[in-house]
N, C-alpha and C positions, 0 to 999 in steps of 0.2 A: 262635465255635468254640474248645473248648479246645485250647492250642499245642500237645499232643503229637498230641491227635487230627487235628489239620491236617495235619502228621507223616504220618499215615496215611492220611489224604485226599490226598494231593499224592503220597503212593507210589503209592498204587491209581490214580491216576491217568497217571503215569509210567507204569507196569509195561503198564497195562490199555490207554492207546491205543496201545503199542508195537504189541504181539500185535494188536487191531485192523486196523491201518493194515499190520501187515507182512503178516496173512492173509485175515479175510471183506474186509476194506473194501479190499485193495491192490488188485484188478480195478475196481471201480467207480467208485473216485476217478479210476483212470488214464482210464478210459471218459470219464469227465466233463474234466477237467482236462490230459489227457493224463500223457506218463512224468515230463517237467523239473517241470509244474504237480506231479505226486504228491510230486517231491521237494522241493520249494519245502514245501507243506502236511507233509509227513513230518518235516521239520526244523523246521520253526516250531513244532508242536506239542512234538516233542521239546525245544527250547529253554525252550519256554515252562511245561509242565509240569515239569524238571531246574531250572527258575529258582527255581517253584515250592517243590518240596522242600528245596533248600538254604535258602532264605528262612525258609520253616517248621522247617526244625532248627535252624537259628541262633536264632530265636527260644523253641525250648521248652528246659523245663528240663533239667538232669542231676540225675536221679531216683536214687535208691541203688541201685548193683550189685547184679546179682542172684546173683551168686556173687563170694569173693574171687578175686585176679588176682595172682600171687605171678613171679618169677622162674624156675620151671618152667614154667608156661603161658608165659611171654613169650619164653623158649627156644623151644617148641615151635613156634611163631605165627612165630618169627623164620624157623626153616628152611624150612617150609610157602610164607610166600612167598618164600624167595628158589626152590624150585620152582614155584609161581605166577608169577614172573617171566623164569623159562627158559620155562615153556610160552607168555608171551604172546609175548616174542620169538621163539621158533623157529616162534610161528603166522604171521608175518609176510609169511612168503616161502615160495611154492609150496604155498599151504592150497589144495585144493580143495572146502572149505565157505567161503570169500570170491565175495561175488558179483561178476562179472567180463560186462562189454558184449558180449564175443563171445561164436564158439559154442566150447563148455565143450570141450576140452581130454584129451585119454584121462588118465586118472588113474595112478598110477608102479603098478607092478609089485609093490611090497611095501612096506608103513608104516614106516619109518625116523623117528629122534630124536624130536621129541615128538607127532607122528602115530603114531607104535608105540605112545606113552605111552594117548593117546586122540586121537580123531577132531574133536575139538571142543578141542583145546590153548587156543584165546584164551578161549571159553564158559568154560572151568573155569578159568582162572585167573583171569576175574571173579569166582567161584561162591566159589575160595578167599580170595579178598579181602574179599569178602562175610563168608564164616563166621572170617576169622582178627581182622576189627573186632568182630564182634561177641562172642569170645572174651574180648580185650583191655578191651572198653571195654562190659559186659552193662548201658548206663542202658536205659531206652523206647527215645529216641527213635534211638539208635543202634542195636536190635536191629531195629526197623522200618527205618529206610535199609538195614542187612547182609541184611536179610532180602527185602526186595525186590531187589539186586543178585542175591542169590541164585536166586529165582524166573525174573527174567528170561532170568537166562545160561543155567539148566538147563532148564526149559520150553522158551527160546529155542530149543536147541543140538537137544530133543527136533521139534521144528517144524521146526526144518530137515531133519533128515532125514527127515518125511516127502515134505515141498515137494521134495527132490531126488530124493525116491525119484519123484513123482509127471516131474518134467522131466528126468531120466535115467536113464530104466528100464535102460537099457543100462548104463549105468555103477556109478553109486550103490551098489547094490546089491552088485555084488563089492566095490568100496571097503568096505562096511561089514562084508562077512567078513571084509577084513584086518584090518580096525581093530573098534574098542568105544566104547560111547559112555563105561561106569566107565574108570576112569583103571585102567590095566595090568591090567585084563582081558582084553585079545586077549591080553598078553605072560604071563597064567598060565595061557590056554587053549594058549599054542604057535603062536598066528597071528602072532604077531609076536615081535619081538627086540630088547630094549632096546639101544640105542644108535647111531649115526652124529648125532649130533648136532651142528649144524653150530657156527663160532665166535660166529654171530649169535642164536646159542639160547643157550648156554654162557656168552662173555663180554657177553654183547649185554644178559643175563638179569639179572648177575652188576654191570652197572653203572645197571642200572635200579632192581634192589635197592637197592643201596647208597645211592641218589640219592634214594630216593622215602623211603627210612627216615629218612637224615639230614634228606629235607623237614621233617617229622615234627615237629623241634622251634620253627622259625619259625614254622611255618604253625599248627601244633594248640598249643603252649607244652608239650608233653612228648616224651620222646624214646626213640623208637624202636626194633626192630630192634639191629643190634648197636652202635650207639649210645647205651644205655643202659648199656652197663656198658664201655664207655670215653673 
């Protein structure tokens, strides 16, 4: 198999027993195997196909960009995730789309910091990490990996809310009047109100950024985020 096409067999694979295994197959495996057996198989697979895809990009080529990539774009891409990193940190604590042992919990009263932002804060800040790689770095086999983070988180994010709509008819469903699944569309409809955003969104966000961009240059041998231009 050609290395880019592998690339793409090892996403489709990743992506595709995700959705499987989290929706037709999650009742039947548990039937057979029970709940710890589903997550035993849920993770192994997940490992094994994630092993998978980075194996196969590491080994295919860097193909010519498909567009040039200049110091505006890397501007743009900069601020984009340091918002990507406020939504995943402020998804952290008190998300009512995190799945949770008990029984679920009444939901607040009005979407506050990046639940006002949208209802799926962690989903989209993979979705933008997704589209701000593949911005930056347009070869193959990096718009297939961007491209499948992408699928995942926004499909994902869309699957959930049915799945909750289905096991909390009582709840869900007002939640999702407050909130939106586009990023600040409850807040241009008037359902909600941008801000209370807590210090674990803010600087929480604010030091992930900075960390994961200066990674940037060890790990990938270019640099970053606002690391590039100091």
């Amino acid at each position: 198999m050609d290395n880019t096409n592998a690339v793409l067999a090892a996403a489709i694979a990743f992506v595709g027993s995700h959705f499987l295994l989290s929706h037709p197959l999650r009742k039947p495996v548990i039937r057979a195997v029970g709940e710890a057996g589903f997550q035993g198989v849920y993770s192994l697979i997940a490992f094994l196909t994630l092993g998978w895809l980075v194996l196969a990009y590491r080994k295919a080529p860097v193909t010519t960009p498909l567009w040039p990539v200049g110091d505006v774009l890397w501007a743009i891409v900069t601020v984009i995730m340091l918002i990507a990193s406020i939504l995943l940190m402020g998804s952290l604590i008190r998300n009512p789309a995190l799945p949770s042992g008990k029984r679920p919990a009444a939901l607040p009263d009005a979407a506050h910091g990046v639940f006002a932002v949208t209802r799926h804060p962690m989903m989209w800040s993979f979705a933008l990490w997704g589209l701000c790689h593949i911005a930056v770095f347009p070869v193959t086999k990096n718009i297939i990996v961007g491209a499948a983070i992408v699928i995942l988180a926004l499909v994902g994010a869309a699957l959930q809310d049915r799945k909750k709509e289905r096991l909390q008819p009582d709840l869900w469903p007002a939640w999702e009047s407050k909130t939106s699944y586009l990023p600040f569309a409850a807040i241009a409809a008037g359902r909600a109100r941008l801000g209370g955003f807590g210090l674990h969104a803010l600087l929480g966000g604010l030091v992930v950024w900075l960390a994961a961009t200066w990674a940037h240059k060890p790990l990938a041998g270019w640099a970053a985020g606002i690391w590039r231009w100091l």
